[in-house]
N, C-alpha and C positions, 0 to 999 in steps of 0.2 A: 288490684291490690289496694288496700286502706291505705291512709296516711300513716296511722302507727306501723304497717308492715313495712313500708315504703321506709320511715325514719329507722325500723331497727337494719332493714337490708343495706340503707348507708353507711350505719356504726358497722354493722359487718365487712363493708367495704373499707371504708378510710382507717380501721383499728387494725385487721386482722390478713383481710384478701383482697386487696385493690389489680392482683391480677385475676380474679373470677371476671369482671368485666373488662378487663384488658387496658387496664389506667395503671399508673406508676405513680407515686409518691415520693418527694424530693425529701432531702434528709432530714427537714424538721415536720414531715408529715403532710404537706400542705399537697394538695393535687388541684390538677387544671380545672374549673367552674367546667364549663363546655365540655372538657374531654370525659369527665361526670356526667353530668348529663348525656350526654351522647353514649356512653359505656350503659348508663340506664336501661337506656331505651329498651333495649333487649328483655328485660324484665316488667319494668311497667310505664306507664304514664306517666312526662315528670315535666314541667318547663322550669324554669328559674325562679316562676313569681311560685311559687308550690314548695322549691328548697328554698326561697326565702323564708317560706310562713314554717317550716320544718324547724330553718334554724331556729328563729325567732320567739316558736312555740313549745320547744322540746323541753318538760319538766325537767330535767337533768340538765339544761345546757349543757347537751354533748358537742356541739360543734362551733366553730368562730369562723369569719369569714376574713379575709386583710379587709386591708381600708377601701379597695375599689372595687373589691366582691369579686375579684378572675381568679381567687383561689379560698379553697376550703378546708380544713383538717377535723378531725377528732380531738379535742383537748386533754382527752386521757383514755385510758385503757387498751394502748396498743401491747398485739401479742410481737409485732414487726419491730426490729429496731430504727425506730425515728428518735430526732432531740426536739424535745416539743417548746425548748428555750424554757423550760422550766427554769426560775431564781431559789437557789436556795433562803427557806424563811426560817424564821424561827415558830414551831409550833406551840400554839394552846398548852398550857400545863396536862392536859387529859385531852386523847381522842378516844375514837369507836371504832370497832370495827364490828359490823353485824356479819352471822355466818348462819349456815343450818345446822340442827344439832348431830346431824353426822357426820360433821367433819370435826366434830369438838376433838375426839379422842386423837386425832391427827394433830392438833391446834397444840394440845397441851405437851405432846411431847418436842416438836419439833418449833413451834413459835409458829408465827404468820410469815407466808411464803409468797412470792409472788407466780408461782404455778406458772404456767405459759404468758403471762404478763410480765411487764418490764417490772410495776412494783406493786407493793400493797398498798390496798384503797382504803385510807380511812377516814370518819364522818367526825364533824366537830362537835356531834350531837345525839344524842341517846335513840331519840324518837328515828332519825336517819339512816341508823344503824340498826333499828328493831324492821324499818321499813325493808332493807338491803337482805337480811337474813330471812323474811318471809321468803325472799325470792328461790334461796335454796330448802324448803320446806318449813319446821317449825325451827323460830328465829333463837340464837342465842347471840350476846352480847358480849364483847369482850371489851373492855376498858382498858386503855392502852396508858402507860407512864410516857408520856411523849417528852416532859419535861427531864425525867431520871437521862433518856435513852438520849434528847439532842447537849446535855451536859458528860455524859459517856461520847459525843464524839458522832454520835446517829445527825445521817443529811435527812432533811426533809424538806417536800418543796407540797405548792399550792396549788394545784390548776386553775386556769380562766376560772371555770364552773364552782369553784369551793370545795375540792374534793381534795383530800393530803394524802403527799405519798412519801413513801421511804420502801426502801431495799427490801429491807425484811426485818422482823419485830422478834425478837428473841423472847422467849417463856416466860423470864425473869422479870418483863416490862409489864406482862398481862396479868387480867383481873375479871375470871368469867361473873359477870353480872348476871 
């Protein structure tokens, strides 16, 4: 298995199924270094110094380690209920949200949803969110009023990595770019 295969079967593990490899997650996400590893093995080649260079190297900074490395978590995008100690912030006047253009018709009648995730993921930046909607085919942009929605009373918060989240984005806040 590649290293990129390797880093997305972790995100799969610590966001979504940390019992496919028979590991548990404490309630802010975080799971045992070794019992990882060791729940790995079964799938591919991995020691420590390997999830160091993972963490360390993952363009997204998906993952944090504590301060003496015996535990690991996801810093966002769990479908699992964890509290990733997220602080509520106050956001950017404008964020992003990049989508594919077939979910647009869904987008505009119902807002942004957080689907089988705890919330929606939004980019502080146009180009991040043009990046994020290639992923679901041809990219479409929506511009989020993030400043209208946390003055209505809307929580948002910042993950480690830079990535903003909130609840769900009502219709009235979006602005297809």
């Amino acid at each position: 298995m590649k290293e990129k295969d390797i880093s997305r079967f972790i995100s799969l593990i610590l966001r979504h199924k940390p019992e496919e490899i028979g590991i548990t997650l404490d309630e802010h996400g975080w799971a045992n270094v070794d019992e990882l590893l060791e729940g790995l093995q079964s799938v591919c080649e991995i020691d420590f110094s390997l999830l160091e260079k993972i963490v360390a190297e993952d363009e997204k900074q998906r993952y944090s380690f504590n301060e003496d490395r015996t535990l690991i978590r996801a810093n966002q995008g769990h479908s699992i209920p964890v509290d990733v100690e997220l602080e509520i912030q106050t956001p950017p006047d404008i964020l992003y949200h990049g989508t594919g253009e077939k979910y647009t018709s869904s987008i505009d009648v119902q807002g942004l949803i957080p689907k089988s995730r705890l919330y929606v993921h939004l980019s502080k930046d146009y180009e991040t969110a043009v990046k994020v909607g290639k992923r679901h085919g041809k990219p479409v942009v929506y511009e989020v009023n993030a400043k209208s929605m946390n003055e209505q009373g809307y929580v948002f918060y910042c993950s480690v990595n830079g990535v903003w989240l909130t609840k769900r984005v009502p219709v009235e806040y979006l602005t297809k770019k």
